[in-house]
C-alpha positions as CSV (number, residue, x, y, z in Angstrom):
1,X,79.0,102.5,9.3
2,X,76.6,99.6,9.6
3,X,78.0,96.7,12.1
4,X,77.8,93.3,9.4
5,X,79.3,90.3,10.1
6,X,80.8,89.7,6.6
7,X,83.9,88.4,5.8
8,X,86.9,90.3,3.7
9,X,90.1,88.7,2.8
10,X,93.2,91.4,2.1
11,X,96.1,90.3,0.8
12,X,99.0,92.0,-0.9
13,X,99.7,92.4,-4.5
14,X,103.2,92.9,-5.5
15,X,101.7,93.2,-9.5
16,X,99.6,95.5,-8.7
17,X,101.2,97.9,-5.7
18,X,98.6,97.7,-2.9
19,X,96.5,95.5,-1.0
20,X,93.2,93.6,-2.5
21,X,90.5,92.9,-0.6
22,X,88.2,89.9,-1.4
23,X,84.8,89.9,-0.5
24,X,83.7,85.8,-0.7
25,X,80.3,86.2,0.3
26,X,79.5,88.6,-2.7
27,X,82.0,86.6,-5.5
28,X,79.9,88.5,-8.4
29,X,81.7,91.6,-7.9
30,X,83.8,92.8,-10.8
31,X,86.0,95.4,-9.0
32,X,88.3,94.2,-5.9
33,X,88.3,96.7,-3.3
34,X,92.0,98.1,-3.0
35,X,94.0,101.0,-0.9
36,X,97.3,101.7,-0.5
37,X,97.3,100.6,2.9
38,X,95.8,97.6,4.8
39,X,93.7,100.4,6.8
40,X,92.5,102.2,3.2
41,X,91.8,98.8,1.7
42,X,89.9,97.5,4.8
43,X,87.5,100.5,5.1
44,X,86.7,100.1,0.9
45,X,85.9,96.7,1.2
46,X,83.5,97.8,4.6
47,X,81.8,100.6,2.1
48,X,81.3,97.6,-1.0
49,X,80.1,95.4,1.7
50,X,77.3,98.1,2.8
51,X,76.6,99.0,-0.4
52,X,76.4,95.7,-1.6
53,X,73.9,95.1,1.3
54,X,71.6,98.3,0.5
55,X,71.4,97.0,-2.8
56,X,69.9,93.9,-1.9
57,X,67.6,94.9,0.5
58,X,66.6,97.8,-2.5
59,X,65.9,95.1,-5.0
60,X,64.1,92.6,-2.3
61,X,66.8,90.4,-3.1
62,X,68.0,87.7,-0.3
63,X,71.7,88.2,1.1
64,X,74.1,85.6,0.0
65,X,74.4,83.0,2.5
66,X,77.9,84.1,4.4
67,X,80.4,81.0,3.7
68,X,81.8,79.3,7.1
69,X,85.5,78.8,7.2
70,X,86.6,75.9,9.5
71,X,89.8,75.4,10.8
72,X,90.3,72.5,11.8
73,X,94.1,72.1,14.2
74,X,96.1,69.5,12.8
């Protein structure tokens, strides 16, 4: 498993059973990453996120600029 800083939102879905995972630094993906648990659903969106990444560096293609979230305390 490669160590890449990237960021994965999981979240819920009632509609659909199981937990989503959003990937926002790659928003061309067509499939959501998904698992019946937050553990399943966690390590598919780690293998998109490599795979993603090998394809990338395959195609000489630069990675997408990681988005920064701030939060900022009210």
């Amino acid at each position: 498993m490669m160590n890449i800083p990237e960021r994965m939102v999981i979240e819920w879905s009632a509609e659909d059973n199981c937990y989503l995972v959003h990937l926002p630094n790659f928003p061309f993906q067509q499939f959501h990453p998904h698992g019946e648990t937050y553990e399943e659903a966690a390590k598919h969106g780690q293998e998109v996120i490599e795979s993603s990444i090998e394809w990338y560096q395959a195609e000489g293609k630069t990675l997408p600029i990681p988005k920064i979230v701030i939060n900022v305390a009210a």
